[in-house]
PyMOL commands that place a pseudoatom at each C-alpha (Angstrom):
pseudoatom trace, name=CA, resn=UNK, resi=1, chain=A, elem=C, hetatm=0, pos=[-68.261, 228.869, 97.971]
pseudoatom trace, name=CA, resn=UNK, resi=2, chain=A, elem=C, hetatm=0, pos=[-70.110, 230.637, 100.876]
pseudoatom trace, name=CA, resn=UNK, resi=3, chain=A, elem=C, hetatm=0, pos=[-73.878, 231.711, 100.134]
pseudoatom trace, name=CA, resn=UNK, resi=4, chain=A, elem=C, hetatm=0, pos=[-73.781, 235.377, 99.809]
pseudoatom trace, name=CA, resn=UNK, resi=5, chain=A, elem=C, hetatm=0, pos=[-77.432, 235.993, 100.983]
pseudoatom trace, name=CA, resn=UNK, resi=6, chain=A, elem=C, hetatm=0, pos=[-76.371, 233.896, 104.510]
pseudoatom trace, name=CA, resn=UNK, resi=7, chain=A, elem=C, hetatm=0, pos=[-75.612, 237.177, 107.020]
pseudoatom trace, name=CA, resn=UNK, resi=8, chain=A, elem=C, hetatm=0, pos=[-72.256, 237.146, 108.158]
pseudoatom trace, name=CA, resn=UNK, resi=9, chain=A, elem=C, hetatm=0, pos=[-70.811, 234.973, 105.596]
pseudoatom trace, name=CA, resn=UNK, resi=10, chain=A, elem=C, hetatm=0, pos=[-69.582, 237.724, 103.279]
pseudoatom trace, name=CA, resn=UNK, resi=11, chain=A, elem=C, hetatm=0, pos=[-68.112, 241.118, 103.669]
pseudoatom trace, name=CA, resn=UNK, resi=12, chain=A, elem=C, hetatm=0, pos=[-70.898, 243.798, 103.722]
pseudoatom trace, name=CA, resn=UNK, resi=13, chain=A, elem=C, hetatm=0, pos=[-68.210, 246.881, 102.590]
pseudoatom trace, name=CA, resn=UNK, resi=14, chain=A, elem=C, hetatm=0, pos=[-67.734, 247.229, 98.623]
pseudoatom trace, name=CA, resn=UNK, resi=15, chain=A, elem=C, hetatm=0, pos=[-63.519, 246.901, 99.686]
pseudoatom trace, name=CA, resn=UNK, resi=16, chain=A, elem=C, hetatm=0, pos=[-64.483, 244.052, 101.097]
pseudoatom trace, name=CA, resn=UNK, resi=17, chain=A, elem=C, hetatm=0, pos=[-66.791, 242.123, 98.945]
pseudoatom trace, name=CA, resn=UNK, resi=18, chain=A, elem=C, hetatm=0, pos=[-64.691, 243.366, 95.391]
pseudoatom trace, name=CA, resn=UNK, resi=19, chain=A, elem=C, hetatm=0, pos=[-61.360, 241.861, 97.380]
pseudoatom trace, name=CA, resn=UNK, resi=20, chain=A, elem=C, hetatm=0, pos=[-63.549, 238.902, 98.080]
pseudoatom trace, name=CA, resn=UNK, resi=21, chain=A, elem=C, hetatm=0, pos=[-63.949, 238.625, 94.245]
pseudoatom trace, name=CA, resn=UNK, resi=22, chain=A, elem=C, hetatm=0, pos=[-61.663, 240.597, 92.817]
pseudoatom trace, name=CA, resn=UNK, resi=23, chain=A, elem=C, hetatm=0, pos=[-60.951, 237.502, 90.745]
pseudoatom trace, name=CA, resn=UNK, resi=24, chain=A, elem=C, hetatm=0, pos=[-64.206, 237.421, 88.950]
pseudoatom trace, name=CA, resn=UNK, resi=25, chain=A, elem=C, hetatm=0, pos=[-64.676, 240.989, 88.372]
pseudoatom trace, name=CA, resn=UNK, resi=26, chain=A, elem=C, hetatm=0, pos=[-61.526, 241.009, 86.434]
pseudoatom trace, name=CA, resn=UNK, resi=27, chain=A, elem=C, hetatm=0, pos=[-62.667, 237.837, 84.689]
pseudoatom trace, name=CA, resn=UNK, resi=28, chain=A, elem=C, hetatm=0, pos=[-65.906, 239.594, 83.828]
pseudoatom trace, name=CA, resn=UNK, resi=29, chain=A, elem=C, hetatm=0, pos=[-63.797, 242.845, 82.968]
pseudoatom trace, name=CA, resn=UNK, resi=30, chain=A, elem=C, hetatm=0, pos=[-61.728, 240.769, 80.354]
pseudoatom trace, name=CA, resn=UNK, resi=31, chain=A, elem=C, hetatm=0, pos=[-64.881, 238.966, 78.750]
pseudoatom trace, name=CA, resn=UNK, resi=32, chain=A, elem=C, hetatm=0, pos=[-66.559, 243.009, 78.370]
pseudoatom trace, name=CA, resn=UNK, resi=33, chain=A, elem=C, hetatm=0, pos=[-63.564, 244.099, 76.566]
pseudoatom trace, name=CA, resn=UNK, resi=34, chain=A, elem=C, hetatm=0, pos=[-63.089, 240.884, 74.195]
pseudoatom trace, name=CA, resn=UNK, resi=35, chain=A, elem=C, hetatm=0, pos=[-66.810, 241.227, 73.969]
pseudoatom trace, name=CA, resn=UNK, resi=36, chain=A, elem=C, hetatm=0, pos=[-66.275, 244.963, 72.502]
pseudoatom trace, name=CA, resn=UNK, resi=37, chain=A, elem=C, hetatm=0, pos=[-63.076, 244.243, 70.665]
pseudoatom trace, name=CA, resn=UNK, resi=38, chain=A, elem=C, hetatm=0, pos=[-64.995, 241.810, 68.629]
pseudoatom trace, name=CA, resn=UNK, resi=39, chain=A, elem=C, hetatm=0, pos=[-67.689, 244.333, 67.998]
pseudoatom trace, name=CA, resn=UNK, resi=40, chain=A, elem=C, hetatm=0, pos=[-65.114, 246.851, 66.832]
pseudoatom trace, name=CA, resn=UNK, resi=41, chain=A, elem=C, hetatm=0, pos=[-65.133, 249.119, 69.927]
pseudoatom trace, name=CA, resn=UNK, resi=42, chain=A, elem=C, hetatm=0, pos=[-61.434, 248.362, 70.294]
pseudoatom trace, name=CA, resn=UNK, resi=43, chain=A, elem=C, hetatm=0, pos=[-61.775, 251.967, 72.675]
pseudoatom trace, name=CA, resn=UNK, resi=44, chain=A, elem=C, hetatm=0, pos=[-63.916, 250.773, 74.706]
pseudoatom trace, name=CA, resn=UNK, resi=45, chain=A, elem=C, hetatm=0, pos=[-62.041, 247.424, 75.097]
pseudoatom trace, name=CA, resn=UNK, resi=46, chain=A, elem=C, hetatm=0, pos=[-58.858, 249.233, 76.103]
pseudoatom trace, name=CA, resn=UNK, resi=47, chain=A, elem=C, hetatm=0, pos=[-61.101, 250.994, 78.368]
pseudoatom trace, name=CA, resn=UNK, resi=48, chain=A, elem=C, hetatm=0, pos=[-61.981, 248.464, 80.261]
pseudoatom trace, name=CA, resn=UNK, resi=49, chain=A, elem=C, hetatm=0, pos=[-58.508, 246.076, 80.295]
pseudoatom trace, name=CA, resn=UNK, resi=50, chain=A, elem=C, hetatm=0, pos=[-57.444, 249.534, 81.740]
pseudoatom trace, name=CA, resn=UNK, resi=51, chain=A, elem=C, hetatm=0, pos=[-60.061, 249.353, 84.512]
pseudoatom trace, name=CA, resn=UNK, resi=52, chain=A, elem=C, hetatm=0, pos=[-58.645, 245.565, 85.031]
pseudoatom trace, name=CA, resn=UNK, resi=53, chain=A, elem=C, hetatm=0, pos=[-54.853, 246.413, 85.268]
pseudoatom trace, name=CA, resn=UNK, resi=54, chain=A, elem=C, hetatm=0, pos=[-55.491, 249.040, 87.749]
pseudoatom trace, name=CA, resn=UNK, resi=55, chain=A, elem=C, hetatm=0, pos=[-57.480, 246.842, 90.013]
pseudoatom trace, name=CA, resn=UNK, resi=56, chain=A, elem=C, hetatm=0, pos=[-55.101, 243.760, 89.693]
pseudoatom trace, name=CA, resn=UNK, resi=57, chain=A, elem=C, hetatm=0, pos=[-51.855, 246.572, 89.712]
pseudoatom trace, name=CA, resn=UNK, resi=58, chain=A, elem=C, hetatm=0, pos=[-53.486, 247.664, 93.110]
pseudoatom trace, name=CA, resn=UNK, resi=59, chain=A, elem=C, hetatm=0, pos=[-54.406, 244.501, 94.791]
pseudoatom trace, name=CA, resn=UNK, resi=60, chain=A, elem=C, hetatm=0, pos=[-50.456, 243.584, 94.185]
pseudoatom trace, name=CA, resn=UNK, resi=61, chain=A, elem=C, hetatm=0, pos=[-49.388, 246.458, 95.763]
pseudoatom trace, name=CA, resn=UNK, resi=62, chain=A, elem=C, hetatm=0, pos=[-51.740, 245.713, 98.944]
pseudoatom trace, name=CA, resn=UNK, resi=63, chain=A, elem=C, hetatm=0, pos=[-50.036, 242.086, 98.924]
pseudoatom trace, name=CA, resn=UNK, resi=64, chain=A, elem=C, hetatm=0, pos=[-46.685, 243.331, 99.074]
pseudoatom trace, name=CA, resn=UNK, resi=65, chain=A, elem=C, hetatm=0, pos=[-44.808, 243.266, 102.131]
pseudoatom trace, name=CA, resn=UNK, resi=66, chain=A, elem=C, hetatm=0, pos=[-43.577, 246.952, 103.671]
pseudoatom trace, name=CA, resn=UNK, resi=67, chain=A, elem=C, hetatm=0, pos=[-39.980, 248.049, 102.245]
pseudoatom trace, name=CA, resn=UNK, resi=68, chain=A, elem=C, hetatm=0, pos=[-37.358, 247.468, 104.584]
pseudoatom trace, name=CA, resn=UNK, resi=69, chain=A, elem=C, hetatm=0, pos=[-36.228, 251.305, 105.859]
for i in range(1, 69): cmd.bond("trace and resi %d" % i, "trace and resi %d" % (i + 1))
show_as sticks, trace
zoom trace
C-alpha cells in the first residue's frame, strides 16, 4: 500500500481518494451499522447500509461499459 502522506502517491480530490478506498469506507460503513444494530439503533444501522449500497450501487454503474446505441 502506497504512503498517503508521500506527495503524489495518492489522489488529492475527495472522488479520487474515496474511489481509491471505496473498499474500506464501505467496510467501515458496515462495521458502524452492525455496531448500532447491536446497540438497538436498528435506524440508524439501515441508515448507514443505505449510505453503503448507494456508494457500491454507484461505483458499479461507473464500471459498466456504455450501452450499445
Amino acid at each position: 500500500m502506497a504512503d498517503p502522506a508521500q506527495p503524489g502517491a495518492q489522489p488529492t480530490t475527495v472522488a479520487g481518494i474515496s474511489e481509491l478506498y471505496l473498499g474500506n469506507i464501505l467496510y467501515a460503513l458496515e462495521r458502524c451499522a452492525l455496531a448500532m444494530a447491536e446497540e438497538g439503533r436498528s435506524a440508524d444501522a439501515t441508515f448507514y447500509r443505505g449510505i453503503g449500497r448507494m456508494l457500491a450501487e454507484a461505483h458499479g454503474k461507473s464500471k459498466q461499459p456504455p450501452a450499445a446505441g
